[in-house]
TIRO-2110 file (N, C-alpha, C; in Angstrom, 1 decimal):
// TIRO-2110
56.6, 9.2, -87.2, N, 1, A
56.7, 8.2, -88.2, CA, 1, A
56.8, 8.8, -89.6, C, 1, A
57.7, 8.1, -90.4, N, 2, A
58.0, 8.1, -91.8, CA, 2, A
57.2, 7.5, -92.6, C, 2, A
56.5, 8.1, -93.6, N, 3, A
56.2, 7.1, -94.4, CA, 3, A
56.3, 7.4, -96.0, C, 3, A
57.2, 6.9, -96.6, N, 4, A
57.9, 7.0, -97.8, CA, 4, A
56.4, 6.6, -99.2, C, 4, A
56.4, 7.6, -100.0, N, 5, A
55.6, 7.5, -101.1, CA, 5, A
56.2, 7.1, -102.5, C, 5, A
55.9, 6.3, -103.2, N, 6, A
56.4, 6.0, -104.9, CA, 6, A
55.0, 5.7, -105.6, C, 6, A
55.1, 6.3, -106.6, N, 7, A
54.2, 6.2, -108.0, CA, 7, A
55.1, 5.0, -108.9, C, 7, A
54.3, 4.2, -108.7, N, 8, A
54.4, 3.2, -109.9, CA, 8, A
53.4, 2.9, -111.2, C, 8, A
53.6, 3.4, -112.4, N, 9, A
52.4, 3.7, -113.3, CA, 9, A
51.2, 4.1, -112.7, C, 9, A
50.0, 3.4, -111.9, N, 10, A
49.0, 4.1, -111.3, CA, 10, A
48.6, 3.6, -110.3, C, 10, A
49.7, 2.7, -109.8, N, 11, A
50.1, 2.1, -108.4, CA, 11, A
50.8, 3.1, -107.5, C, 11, A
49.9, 3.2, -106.2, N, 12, A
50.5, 4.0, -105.5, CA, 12, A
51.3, 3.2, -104.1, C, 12, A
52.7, 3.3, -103.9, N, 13, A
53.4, 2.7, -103.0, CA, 13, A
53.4, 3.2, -101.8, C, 13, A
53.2, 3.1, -100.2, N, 14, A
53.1, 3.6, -99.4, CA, 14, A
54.3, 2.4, -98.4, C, 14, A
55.0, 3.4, -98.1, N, 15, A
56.5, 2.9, -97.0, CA, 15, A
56.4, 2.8, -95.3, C, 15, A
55.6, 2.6, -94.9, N, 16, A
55.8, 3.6, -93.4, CA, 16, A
57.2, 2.8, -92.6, C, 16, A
57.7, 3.5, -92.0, N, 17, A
58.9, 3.3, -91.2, CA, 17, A
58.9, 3.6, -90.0, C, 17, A
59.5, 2.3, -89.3, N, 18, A
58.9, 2.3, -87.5, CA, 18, A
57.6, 2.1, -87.5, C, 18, A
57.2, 1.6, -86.0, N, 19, A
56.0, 1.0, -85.5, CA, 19, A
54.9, 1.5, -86.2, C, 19, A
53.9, 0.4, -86.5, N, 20, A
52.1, 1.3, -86.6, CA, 20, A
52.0, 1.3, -84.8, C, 20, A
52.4, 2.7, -84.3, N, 21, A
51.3, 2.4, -83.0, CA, 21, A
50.9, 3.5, -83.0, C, 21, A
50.0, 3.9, -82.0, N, 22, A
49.3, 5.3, -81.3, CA, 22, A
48.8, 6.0, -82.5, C, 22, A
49.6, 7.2, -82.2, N, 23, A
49.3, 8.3, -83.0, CA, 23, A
49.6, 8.1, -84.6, C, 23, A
51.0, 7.2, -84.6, N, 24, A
51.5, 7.3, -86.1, CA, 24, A
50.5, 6.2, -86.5, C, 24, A
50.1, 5.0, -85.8, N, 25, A
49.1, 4.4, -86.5, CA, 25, A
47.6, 5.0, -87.3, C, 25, A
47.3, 6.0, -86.5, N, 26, A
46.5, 6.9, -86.5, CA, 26, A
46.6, 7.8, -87.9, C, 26, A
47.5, 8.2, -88.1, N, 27, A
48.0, 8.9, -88.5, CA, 27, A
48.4, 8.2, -90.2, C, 27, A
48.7, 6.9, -90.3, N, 28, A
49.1, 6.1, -91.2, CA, 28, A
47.4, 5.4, -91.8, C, 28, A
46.7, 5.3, -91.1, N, 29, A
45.1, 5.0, -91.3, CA, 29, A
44.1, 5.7, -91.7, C, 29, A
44.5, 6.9, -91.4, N, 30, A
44.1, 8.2, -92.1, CA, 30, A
44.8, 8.5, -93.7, C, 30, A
45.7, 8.2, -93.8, N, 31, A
46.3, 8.7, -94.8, CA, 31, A
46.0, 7.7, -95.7, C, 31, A
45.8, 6.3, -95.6, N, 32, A
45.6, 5.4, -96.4, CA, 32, A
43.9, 5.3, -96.8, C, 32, A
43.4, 5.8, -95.4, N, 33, A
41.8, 5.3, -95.7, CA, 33, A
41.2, 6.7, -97.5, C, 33, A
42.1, 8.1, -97.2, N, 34, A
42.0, 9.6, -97.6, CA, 34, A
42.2, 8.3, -99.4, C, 34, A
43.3, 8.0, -99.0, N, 35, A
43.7, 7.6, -100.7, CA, 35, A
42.9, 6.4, -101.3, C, 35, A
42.3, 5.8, -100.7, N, 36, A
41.5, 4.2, -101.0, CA, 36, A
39.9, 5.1, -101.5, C, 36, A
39.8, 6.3, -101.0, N, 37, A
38.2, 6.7, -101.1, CA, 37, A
38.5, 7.4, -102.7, C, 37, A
39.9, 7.6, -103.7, N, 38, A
39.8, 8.0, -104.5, CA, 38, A
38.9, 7.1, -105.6, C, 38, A
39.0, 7.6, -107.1, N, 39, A
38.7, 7.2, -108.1, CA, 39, A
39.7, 6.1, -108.5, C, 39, A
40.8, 6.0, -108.2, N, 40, A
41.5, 4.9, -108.5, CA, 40, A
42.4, 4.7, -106.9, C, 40, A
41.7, 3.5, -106.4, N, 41, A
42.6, 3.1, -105.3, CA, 41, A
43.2, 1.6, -105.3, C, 41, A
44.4, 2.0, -106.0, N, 42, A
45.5, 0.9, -106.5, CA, 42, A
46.8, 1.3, -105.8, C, 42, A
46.6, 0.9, -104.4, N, 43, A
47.8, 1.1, -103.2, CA, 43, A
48.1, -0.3, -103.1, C, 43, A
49.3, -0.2, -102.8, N, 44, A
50.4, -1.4, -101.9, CA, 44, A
51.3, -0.5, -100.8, C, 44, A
51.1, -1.2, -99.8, N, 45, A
51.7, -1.3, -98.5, CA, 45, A
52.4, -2.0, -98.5, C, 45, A
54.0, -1.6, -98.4, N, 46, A
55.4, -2.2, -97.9, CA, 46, A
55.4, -2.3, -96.2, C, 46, A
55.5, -3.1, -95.9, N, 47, A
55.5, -3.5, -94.5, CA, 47, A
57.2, -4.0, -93.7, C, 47, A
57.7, -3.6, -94.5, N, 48, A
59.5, -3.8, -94.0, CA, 48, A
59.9, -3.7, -93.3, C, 48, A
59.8, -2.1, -93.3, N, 49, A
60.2, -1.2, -91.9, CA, 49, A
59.7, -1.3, -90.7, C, 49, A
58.4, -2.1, -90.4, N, 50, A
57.9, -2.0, -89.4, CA, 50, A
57.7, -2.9, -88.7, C, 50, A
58.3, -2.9, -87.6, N, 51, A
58.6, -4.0, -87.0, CA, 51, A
57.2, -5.3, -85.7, C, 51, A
56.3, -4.1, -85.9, N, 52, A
55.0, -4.3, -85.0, CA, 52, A
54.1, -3.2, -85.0, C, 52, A
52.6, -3.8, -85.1, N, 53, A
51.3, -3.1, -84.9, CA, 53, A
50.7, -3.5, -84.1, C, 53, A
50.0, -1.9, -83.6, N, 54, A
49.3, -2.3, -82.4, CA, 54, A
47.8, -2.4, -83.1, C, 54, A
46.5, -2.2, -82.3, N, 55, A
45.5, -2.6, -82.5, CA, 55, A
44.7, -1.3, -83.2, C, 55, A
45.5, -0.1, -83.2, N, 56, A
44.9, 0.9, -84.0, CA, 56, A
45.1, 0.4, -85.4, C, 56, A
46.6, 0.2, -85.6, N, 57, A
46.9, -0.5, -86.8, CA, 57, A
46.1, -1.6, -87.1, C, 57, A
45.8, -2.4, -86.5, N, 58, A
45.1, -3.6, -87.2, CA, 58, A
43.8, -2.9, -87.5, C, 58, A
43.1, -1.9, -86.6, N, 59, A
41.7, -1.6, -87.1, CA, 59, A
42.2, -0.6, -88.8, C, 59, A
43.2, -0.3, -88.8, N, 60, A
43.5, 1.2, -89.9, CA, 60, A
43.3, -0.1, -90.9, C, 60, A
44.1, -1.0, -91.0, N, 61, A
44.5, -2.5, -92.2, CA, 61, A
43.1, -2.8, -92.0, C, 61, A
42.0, -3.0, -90.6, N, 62, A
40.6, -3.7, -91.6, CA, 62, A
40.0, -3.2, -92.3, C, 62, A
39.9, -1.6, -91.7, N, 63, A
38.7, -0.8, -92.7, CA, 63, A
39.2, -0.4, -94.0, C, 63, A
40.3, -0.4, -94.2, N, 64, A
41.4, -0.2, -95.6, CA, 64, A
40.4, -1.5, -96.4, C, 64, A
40.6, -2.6, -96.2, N, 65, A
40.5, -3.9, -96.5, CA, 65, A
39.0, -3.9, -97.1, C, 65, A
38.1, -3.6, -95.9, N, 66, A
36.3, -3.2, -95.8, CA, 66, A
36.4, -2.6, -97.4, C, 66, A
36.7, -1.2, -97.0, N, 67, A
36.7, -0.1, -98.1, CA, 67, A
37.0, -0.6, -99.5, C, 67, A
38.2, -1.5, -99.8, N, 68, A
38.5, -1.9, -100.9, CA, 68, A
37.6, -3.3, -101.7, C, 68, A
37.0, -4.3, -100.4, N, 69, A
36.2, -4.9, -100.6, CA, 69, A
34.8, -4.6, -101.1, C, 69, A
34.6, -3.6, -101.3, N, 70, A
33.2, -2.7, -101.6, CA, 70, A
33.5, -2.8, -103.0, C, 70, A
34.6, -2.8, -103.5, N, 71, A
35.4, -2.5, -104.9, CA, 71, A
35.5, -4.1, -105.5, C, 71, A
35.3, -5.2, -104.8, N, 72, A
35.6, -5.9, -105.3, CA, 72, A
37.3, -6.2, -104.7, C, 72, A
38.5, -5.8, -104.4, N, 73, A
39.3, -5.5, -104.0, CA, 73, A
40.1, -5.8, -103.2, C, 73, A
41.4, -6.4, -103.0, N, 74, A
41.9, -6.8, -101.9, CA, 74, A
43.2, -5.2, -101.5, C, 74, A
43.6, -5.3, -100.2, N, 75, A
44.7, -4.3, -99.8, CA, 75, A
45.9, -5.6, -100.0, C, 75, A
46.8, -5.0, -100.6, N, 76, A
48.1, -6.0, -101.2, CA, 76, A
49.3, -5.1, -100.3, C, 76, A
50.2, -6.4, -99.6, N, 77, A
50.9, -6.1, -98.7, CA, 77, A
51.8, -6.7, -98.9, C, 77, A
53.1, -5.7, -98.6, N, 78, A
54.3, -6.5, -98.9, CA, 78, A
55.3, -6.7, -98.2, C, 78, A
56.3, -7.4, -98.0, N, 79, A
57.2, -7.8, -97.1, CA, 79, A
57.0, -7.6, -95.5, C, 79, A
55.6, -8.5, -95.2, N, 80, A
55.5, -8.0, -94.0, CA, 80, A
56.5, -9.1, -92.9, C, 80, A
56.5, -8.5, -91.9, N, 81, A
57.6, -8.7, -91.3, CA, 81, A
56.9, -10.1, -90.5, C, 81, A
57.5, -11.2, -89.8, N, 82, A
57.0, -12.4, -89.4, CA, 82, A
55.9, -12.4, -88.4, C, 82, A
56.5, -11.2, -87.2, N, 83, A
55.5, -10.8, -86.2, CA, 83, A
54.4, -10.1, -86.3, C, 83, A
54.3, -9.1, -87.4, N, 84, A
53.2, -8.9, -88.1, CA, 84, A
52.1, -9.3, -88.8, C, 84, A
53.0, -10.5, -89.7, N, 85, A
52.5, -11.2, -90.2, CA, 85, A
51.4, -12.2, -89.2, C, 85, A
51.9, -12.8, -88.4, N, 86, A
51.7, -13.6, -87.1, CA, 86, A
50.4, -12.6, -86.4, C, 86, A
50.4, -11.5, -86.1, N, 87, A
49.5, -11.2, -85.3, CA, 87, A
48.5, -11.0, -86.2, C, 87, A
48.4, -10.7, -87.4, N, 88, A
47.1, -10.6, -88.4, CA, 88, A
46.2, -12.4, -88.7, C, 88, A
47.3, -13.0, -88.8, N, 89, A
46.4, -14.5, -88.5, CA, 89, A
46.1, -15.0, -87.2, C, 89, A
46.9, -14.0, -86.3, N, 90, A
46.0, -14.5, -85.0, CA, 90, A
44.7, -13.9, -84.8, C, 90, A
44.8, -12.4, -85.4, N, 91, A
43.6, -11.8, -85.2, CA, 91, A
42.4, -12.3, -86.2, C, 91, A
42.7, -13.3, -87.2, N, 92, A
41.9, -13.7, -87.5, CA, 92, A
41.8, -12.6, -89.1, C, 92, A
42.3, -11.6, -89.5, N, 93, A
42.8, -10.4, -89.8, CA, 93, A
43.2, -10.9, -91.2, C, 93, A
44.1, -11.4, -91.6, N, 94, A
45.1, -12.0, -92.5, CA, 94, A
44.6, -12.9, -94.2, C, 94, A
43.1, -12.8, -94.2, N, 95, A
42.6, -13.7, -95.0, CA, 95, A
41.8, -12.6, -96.0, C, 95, A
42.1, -11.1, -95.6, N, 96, A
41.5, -10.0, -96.2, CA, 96, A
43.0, -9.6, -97.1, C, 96, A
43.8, -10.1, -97.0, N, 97, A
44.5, -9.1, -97.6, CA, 97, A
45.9, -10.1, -98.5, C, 97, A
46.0, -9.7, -99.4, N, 98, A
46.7, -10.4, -100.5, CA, 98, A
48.2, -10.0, -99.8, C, 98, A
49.5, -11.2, -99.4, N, 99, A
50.4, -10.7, -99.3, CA, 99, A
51.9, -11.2, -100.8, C, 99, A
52.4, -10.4, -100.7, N, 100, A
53.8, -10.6, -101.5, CA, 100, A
54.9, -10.6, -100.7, C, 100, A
56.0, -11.0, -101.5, N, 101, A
57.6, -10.9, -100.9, CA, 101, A
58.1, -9.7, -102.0, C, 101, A
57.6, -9.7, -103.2, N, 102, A
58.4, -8.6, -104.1, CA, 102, A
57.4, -7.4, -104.6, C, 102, A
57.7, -6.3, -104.1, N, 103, A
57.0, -5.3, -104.7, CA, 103, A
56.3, -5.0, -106.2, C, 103, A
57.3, -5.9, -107.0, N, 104, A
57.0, -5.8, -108.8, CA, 104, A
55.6, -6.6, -108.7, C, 104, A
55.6, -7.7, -108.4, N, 105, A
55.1, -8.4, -108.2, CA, 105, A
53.7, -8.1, -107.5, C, 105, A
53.7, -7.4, -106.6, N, 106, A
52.5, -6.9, -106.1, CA, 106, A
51.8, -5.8, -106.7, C, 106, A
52.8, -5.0, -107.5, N, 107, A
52.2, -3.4, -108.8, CA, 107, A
51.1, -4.6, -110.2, C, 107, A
52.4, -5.4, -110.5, N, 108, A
52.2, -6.4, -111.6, CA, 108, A
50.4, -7.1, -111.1, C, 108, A
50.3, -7.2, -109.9, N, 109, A
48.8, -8.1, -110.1, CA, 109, A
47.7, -7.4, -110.1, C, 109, A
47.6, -5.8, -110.3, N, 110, A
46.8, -5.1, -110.2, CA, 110, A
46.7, -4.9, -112.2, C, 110, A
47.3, -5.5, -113.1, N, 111, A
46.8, -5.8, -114.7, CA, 111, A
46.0, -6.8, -114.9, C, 111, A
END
C-alpha cells in the first residue's frame, strides 16, 4: 500500500491508496499512531482511495481517535468513501471522528 504525504502549513496530510487491510492496515496504524504521539498532531486523513477497511483498520482509526481525544481532539477525515463511511456507523465508530468532503476545509478547521 501507498500512502501519499503533504504538508499543509502544520497540517499534516496523510493519502493511503488501496485497501486498509492486513498488513497495510497495520502498517497505515502505525504510521499514523508514530505521528499523533508528536508535539503537534494536526493530521487529516484522505480516505478516497480506499475503497474498504477491515477491522485492523477500524481498530488503527479508534486508537488514533483515543490518542487525539486525550488532546481534547478529534481525527478529521476526508472524502471517505460511502462503504467506509457505512461500516464506521455500523460499528458504532463514526461519532469519534469529524468528517469533510474538501480537504481545505478540513486543514482550515484546525485555526
Amino acid at each position: 500500500m501507498k500512502i501519499e504525504r503533504q504538508q499543509i502549513g502544520s497540517v499534516e496530510v496523510a493519502k493511503p491508496v488501496g485497501p486498509l487491510v492486513d498488513e497495510d492496515a497495520e502498517a497505515f496504524s502505525k504510521a499514523l499512531m508514530k505521528r499523533l504521539v508528536s508535539s503537534n498532531p494536526r493530521v487529516v486523513v484522505v480516505l478516497k482511495e480506499v475503497p474498504y477497511l477491515d477491522s485492523v483498520a477500524l481498530e488503527g482509526l479508534a486508537n488514533a481517535s483515543d490518542e487525539l481525544s486525550q488532546r481534547a481532539m478529534q481525527l478529521k477525515l476526508v472524502n471517505v468513501q460511502s462503504n467506509c463511511r457505512e461500516v464506521l456507523e455500523l460499528t458504532g465508530l463514526a461519532d469519534r471522528f469529524q468528517f469533510f468532503d474538501d480537504l481545505q476545509d478540513a486543514v482550515k478547521s484546525f485555526l
